[in-house]
Each structure stands twice: as C-alpha cells, then as structure tokens.
PDB file of the backbone (N, CA, C, O) and the ligand in Angstrom, with CONECT records:
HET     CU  A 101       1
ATOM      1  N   UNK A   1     214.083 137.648  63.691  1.00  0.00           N
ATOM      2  CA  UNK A   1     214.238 136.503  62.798  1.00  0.00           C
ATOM      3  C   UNK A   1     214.962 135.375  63.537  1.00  0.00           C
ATOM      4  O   UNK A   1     215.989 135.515  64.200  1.00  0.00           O
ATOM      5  N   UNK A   2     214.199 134.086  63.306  1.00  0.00           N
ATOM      6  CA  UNK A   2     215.276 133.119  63.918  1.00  0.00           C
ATOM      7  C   UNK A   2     215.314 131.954  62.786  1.00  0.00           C
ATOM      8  O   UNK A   2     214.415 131.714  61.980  1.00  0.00           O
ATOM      9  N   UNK A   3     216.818 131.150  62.935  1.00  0.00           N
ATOM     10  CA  UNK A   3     217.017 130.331  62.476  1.00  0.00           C
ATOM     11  C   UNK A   3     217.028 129.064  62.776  1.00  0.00           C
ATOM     12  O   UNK A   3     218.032 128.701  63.389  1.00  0.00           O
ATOM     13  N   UNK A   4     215.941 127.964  62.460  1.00  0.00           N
ATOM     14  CA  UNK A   4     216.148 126.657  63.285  1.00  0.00           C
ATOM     15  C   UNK A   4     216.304 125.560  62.400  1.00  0.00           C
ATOM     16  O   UNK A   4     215.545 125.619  61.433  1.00  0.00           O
ATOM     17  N   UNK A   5     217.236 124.346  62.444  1.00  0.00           N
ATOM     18  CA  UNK A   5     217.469 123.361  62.520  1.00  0.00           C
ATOM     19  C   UNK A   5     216.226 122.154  62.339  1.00  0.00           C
ATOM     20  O   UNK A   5     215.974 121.465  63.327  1.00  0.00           O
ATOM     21  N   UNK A   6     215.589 121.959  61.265  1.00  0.00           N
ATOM     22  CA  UNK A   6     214.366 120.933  61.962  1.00  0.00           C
ATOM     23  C   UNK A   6     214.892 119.585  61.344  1.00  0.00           C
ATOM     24  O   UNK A   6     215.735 119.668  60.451  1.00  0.00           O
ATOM     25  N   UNK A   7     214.410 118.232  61.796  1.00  0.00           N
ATOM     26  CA  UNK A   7     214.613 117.173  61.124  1.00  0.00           C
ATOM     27  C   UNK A   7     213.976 116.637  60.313  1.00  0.00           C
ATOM     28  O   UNK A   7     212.806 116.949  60.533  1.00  0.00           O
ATOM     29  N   UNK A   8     214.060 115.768  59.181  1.00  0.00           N
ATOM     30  CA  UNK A   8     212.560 115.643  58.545  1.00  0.00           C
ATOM     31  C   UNK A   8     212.808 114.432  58.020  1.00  0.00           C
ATOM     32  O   UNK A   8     213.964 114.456  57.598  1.00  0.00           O
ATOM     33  N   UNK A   9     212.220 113.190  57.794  1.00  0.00           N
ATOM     34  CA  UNK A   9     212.273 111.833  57.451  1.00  0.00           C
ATOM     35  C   UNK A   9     211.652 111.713  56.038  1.00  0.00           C
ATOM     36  O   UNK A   9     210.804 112.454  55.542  1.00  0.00           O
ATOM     37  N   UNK A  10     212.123 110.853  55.605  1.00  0.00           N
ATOM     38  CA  UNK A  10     211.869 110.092  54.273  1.00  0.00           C
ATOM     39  C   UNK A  10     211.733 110.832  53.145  1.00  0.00           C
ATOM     40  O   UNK A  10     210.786 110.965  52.370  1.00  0.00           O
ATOM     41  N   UNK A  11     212.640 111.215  53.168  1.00  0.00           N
ATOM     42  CA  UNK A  11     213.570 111.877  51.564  1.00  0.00           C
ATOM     43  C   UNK A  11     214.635 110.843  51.406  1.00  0.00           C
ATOM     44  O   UNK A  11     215.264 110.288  52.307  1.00  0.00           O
ATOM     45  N   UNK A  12     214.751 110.650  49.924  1.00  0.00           N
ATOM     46  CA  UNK A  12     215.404 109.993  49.400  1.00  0.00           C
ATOM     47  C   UNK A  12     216.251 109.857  48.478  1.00  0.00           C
ATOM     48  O   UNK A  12     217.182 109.133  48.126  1.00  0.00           O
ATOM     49  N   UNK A  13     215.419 111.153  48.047  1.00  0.00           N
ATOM     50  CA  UNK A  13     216.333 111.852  46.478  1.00  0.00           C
ATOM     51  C   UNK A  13     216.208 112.958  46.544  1.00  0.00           C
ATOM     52  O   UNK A  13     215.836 113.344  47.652  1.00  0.00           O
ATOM     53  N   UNK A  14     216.433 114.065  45.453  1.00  0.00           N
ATOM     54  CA  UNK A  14     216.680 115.728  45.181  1.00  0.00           C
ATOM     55  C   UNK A  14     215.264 115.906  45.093  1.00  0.00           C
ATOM     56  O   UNK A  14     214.885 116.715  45.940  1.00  0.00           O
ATOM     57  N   UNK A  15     214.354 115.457  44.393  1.00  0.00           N
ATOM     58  CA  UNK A  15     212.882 115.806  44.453  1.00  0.00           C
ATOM     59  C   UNK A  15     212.267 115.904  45.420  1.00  0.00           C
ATOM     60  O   UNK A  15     211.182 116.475  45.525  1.00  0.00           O
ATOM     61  N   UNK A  16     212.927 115.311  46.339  1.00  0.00           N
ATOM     62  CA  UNK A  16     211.934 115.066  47.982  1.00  0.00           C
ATOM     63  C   UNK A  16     212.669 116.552  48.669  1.00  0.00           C
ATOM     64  O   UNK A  16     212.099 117.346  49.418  1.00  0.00           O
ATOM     65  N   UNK A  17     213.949 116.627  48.209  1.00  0.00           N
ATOM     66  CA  UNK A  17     214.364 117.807  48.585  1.00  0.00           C
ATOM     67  C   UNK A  17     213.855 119.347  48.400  1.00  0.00           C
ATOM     68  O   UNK A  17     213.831 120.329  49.142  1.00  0.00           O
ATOM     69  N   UNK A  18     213.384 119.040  46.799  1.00  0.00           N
ATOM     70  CA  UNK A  18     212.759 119.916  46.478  1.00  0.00           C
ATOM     71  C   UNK A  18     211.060 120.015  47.076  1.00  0.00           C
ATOM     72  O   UNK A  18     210.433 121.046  47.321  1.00  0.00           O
ATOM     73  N   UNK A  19     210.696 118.900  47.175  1.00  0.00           N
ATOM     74  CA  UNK A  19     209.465 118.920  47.664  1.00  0.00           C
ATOM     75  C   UNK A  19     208.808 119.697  49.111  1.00  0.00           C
ATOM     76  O   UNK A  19     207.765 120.199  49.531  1.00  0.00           O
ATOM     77  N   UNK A  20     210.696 119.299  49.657  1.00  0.00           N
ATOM     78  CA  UNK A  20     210.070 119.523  51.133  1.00  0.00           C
ATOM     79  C   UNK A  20     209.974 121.209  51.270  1.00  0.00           C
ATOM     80  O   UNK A  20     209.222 121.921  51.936  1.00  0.00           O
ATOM     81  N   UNK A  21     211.281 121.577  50.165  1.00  0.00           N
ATOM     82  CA  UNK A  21     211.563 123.379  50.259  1.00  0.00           C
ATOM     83  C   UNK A  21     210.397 123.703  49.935  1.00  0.00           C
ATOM     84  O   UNK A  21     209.822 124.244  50.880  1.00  0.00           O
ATOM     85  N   UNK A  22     209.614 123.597  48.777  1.00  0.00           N
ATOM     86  CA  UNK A  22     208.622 124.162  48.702  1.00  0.00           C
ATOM     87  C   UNK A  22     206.932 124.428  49.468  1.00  0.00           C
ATOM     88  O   UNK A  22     206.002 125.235  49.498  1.00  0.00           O
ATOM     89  N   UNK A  23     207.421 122.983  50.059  1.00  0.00           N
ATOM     90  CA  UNK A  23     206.377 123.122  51.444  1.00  0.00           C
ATOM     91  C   UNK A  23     206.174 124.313  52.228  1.00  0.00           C
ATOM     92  O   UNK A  23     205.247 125.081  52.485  1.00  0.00           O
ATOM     93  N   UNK A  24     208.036 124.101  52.661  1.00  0.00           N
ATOM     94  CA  UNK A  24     208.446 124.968  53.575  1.00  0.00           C
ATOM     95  C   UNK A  24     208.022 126.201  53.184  1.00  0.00           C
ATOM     96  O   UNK A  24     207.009 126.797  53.549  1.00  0.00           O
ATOM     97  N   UNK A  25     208.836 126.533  52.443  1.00  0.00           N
ATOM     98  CA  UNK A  25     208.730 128.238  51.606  1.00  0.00           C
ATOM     99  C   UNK A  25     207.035 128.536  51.611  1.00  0.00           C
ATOM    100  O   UNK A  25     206.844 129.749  51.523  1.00  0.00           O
ATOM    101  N   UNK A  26     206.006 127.906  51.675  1.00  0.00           N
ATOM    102  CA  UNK A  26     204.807 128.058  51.448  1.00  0.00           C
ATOM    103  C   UNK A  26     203.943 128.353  52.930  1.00  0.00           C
ATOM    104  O   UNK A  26     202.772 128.725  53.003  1.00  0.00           O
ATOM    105  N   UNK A  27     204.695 128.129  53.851  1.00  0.00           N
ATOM    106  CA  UNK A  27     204.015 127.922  55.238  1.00  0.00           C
ATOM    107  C   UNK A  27     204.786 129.773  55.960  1.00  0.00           C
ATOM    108  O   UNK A  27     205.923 130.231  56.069  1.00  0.00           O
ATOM    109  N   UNK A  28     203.223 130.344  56.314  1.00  0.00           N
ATOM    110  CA  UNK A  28     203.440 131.762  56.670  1.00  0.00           C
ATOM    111  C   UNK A  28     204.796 132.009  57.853  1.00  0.00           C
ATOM    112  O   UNK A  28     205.064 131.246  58.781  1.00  0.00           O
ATOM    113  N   UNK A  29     205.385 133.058  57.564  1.00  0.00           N
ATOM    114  CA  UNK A  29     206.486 133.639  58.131  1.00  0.00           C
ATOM    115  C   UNK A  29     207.496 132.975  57.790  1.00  0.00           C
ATOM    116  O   UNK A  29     208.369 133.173  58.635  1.00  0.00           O
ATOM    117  N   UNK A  30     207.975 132.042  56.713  1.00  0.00           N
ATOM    118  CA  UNK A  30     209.217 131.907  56.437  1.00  0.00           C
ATOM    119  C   UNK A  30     209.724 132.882  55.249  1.00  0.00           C
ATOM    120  O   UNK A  30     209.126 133.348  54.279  1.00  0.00           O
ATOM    121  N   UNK A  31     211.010 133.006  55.682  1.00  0.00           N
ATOM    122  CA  UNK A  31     211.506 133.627  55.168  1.00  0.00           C
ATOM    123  C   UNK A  31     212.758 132.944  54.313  1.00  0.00           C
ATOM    124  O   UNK A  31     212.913 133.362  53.165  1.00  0.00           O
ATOM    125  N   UNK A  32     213.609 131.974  54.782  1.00  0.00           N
ATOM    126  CA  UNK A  32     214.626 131.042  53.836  1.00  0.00           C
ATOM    127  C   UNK A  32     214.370 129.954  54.134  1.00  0.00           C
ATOM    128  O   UNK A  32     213.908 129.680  55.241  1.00  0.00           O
ATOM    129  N   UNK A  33     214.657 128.904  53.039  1.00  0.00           N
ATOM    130  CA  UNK A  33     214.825 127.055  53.577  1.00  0.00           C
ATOM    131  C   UNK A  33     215.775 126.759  52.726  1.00  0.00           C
ATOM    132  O   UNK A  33     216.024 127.189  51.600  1.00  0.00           O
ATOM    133  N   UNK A  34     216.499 125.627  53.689  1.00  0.00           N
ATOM    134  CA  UNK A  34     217.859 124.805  52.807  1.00  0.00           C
ATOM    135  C   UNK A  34     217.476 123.685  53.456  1.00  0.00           C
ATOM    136  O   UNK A  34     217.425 123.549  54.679  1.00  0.00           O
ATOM    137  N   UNK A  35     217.163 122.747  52.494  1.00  0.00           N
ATOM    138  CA  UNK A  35     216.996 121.320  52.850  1.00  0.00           C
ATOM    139  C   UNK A  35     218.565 120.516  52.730  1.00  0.00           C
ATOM    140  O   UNK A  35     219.536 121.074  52.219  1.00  0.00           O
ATOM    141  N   UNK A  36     218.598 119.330  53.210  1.00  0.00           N
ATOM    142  CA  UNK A  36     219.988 118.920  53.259  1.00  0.00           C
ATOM    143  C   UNK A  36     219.199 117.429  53.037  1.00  0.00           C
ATOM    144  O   UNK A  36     218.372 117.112  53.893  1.00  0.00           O
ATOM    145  N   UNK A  37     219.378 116.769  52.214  1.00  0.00           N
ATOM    146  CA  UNK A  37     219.461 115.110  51.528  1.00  0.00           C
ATOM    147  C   UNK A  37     220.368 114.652  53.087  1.00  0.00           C
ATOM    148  O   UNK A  37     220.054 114.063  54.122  1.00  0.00           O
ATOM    149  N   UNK A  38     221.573 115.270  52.572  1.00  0.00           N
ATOM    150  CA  UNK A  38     222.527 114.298  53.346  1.00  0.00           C
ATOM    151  C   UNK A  38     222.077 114.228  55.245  1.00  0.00           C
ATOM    152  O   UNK A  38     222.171 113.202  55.918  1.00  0.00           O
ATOM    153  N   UNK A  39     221.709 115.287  55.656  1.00  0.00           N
ATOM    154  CA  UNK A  39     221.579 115.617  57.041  1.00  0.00           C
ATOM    155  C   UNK A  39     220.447 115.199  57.706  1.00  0.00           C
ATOM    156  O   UNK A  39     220.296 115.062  58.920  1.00  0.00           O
ATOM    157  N   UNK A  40     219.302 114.922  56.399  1.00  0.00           N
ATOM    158  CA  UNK A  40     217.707 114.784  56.616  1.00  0.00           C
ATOM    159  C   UNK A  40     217.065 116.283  57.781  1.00  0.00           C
ATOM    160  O   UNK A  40     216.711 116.254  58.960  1.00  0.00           O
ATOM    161  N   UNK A  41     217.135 117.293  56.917  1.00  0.00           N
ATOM    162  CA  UNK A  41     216.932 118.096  57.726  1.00  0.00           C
ATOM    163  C   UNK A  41     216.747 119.462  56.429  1.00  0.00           C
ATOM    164  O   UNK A  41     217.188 119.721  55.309  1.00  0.00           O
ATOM    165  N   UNK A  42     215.830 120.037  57.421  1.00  0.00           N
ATOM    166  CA  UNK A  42     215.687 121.754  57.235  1.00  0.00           C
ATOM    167  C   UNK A  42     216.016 122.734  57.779  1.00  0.00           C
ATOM    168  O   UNK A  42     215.411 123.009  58.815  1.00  0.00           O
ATOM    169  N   UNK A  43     217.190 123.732  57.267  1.00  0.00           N
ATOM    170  CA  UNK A  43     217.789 125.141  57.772  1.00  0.00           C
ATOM    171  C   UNK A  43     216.586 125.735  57.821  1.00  0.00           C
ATOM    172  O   UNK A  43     216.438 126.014  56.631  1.00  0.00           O
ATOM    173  N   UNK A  44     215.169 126.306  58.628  1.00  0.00           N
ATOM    174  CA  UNK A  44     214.359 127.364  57.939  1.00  0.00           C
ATOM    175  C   UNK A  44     214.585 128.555  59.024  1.00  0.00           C
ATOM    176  O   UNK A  44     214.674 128.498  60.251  1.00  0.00           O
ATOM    177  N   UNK A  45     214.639 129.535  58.223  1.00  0.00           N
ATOM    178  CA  UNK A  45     214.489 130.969  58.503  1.00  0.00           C
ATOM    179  C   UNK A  45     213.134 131.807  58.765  1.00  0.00           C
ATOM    180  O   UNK A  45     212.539 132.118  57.734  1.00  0.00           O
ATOM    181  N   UNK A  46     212.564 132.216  59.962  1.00  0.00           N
ATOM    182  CA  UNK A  46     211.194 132.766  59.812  1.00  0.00           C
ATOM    183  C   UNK A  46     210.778 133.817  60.961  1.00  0.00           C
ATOM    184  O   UNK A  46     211.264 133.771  62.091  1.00  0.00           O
ATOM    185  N   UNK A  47     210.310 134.284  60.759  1.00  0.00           N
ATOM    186  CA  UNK A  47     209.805 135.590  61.745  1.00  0.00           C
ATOM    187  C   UNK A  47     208.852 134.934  62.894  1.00  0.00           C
ATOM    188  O   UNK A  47     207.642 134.881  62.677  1.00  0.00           O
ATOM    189  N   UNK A  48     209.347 134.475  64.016  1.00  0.00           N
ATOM    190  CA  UNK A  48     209.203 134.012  64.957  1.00  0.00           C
ATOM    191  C   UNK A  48     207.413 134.484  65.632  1.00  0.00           C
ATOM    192  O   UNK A  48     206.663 133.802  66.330  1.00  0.00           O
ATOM    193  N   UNK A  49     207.221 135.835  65.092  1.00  0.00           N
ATOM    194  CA  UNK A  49     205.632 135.842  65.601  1.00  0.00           C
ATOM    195  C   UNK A  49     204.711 135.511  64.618  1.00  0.00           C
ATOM    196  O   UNK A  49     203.487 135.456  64.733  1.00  0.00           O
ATOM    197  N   UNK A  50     205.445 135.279  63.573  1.00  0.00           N
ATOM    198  CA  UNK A  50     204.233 134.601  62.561  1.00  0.00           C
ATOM    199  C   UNK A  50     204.435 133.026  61.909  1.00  0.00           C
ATOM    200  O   UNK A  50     203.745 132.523  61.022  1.00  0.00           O
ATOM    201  N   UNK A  51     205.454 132.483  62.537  1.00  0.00           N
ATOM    202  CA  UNK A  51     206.183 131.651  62.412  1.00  0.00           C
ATOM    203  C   UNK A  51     205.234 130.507  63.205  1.00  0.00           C
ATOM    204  O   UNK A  51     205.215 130.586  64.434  1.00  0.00           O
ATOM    205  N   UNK A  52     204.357 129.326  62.481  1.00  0.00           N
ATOM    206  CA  UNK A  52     203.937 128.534  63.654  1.00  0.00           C
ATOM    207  C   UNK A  52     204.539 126.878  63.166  1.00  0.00           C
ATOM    208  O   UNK A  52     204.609 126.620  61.964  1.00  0.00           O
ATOM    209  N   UNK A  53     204.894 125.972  64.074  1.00  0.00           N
ATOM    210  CA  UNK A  53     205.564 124.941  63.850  1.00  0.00           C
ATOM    211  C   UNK A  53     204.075 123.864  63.081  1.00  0.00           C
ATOM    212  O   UNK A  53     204.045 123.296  61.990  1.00  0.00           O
ATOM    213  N   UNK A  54     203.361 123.906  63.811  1.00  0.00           N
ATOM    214  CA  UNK A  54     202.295 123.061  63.096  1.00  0.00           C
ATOM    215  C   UNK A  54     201.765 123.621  61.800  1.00  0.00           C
ATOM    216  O   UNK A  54     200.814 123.045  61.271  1.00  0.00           O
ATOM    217  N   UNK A  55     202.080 124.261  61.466  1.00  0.00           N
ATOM    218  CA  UNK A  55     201.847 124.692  60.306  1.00  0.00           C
ATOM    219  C   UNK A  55     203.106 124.135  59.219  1.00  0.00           C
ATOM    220  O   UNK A  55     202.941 123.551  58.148  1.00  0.00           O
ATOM    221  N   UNK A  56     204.049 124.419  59.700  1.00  0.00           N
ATOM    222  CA  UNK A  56     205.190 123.767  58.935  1.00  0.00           C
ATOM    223  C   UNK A  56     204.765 122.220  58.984  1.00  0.00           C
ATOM    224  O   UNK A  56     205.155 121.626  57.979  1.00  0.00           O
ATOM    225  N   UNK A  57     204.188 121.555  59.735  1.00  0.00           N
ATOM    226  CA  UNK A  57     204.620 119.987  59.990  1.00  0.00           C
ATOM    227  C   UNK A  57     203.606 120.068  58.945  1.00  0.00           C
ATOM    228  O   UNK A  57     204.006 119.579  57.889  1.00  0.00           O
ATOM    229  N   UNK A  58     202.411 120.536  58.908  1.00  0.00           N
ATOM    230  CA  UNK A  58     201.445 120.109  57.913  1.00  0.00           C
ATOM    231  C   UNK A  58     201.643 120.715  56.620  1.00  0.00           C
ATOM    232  O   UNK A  58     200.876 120.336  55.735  1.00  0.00           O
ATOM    233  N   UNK A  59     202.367 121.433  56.378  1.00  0.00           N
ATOM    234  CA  UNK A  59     203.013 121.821  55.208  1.00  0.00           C
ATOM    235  C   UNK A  59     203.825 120.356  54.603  1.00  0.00           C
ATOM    236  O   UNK A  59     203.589 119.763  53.550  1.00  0.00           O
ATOM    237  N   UNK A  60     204.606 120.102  55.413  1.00  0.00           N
ATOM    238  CA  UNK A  60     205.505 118.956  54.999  1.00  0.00           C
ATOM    239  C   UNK A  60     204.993 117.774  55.187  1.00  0.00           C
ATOM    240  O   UNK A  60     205.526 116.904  54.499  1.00  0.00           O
ATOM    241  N   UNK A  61     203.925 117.334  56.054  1.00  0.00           N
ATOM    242  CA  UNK A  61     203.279 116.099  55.789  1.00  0.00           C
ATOM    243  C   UNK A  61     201.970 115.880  54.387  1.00  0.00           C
ATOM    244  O   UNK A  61     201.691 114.762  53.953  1.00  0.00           O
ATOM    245  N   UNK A  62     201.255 117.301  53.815  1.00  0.00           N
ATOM    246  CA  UNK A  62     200.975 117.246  53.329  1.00  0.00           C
ATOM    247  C   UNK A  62     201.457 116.908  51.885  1.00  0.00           C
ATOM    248  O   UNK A  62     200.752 116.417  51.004  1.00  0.00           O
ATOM    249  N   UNK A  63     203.016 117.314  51.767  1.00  0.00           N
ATOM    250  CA  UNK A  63     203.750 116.762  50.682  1.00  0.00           C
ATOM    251  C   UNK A  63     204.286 115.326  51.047  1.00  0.00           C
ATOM    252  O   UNK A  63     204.992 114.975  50.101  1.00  0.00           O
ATOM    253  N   UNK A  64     204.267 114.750  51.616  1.00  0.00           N
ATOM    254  CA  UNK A  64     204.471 113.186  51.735  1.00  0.00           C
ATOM    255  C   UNK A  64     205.285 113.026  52.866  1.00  0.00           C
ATOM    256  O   UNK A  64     205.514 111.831  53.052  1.00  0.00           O
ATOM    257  N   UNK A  65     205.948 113.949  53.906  1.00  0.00           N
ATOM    258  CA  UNK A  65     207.476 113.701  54.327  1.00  0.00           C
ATOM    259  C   UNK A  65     206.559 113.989  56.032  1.00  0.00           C
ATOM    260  O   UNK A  65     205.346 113.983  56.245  1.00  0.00           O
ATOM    261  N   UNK A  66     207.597 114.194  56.905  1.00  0.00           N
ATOM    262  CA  UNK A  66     207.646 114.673  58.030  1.00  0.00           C
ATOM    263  C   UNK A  66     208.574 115.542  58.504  1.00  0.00           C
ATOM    264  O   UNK A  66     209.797 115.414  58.431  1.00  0.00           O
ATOM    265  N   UNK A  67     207.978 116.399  58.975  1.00  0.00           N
ATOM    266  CA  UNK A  67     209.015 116.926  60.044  1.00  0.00           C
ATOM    267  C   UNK A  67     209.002 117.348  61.610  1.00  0.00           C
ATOM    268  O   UNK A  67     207.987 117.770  62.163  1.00  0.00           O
ATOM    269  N   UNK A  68     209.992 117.217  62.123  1.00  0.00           N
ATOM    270  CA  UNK A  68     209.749 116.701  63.745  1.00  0.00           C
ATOM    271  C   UNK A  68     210.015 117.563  64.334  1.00  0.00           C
ATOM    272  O   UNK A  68     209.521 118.462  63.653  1.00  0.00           O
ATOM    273  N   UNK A  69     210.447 118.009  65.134  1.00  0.00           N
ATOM    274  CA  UNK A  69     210.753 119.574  66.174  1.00  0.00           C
ATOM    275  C   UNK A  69     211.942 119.292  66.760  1.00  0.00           C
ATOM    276  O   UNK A  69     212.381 118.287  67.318  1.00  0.00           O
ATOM    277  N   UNK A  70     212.536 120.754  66.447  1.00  0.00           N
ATOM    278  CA  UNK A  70     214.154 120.585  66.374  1.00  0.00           C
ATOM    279  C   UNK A  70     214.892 120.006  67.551  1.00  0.00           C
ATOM    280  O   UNK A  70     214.470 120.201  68.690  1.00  0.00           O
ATOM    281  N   UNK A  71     215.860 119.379  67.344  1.00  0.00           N
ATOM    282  CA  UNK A  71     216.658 118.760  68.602  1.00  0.00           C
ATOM    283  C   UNK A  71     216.986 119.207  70.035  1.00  0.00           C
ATOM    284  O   UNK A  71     217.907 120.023  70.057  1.00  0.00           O
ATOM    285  N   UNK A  72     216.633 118.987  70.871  1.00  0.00           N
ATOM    286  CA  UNK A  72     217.223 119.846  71.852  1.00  0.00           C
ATOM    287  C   UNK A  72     218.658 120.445  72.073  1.00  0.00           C
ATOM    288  O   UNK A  72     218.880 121.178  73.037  1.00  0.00           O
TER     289      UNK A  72
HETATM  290 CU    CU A 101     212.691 111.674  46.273  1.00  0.00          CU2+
END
C-alpha cells in the first residue's frame, strides 16, 4: 500500500471537495482519499499494482477539476 500526496486545482468550496473524493474513491485500487480545500490537494491511499495515475487524472478531470502528479 502506498500513500501519495497529489495536487489538484480548482476547488473552491466543500462540494468540489466532495466531488473530487468521489472521483477518487471510484478509480481502481484506491483504497482511502482525504481531500484538503485548504492545501488543494489529495491524501490517496492505493495498492500500488493496481493503482494507475491516469486513471485517477481522468477520474478527476472527468468531474470538472485536475489533478497533477505529486511533487517531487
Ligand atoms: Cu465547489
């Protein structure tokens, strides 16, 4: 299991928050998400061999937002 850090743009309120978790939570091998308003970002939790990042981005662009690949 790993835990990563992602960033994600244009949330604005708690709904976008909610929007983005449920993206998340919907895209194969996750296992937890904590979105953060304040941080513009996603805690997600996921099983690293089933875990694919483009899948998350299109999870979350398909709900309106972005998300970018975690910081170095
Ligand atoms: Cu919003």
């Amino acid at each position: 299991m790993t835990t990563t850090v992602f960033p994600v743009e244009g949330m604005t309120c708690n709904h976008c928050v909610m929007h983005v978790r449920k993206a998340l939570e919907s895209v194969p091998g996750v296992k937890a998400v904590e979105v953060s308003l304040e941080n513009n970002n996603a805690t997600v939790t996921y099983d690293e061999n089933e875990f694919q990042f483009e899948a998350a981005q299109s999870a979350v662009a398909e709900a309106g937002y972005k998300l970018l690949p975690p910081a170095a």
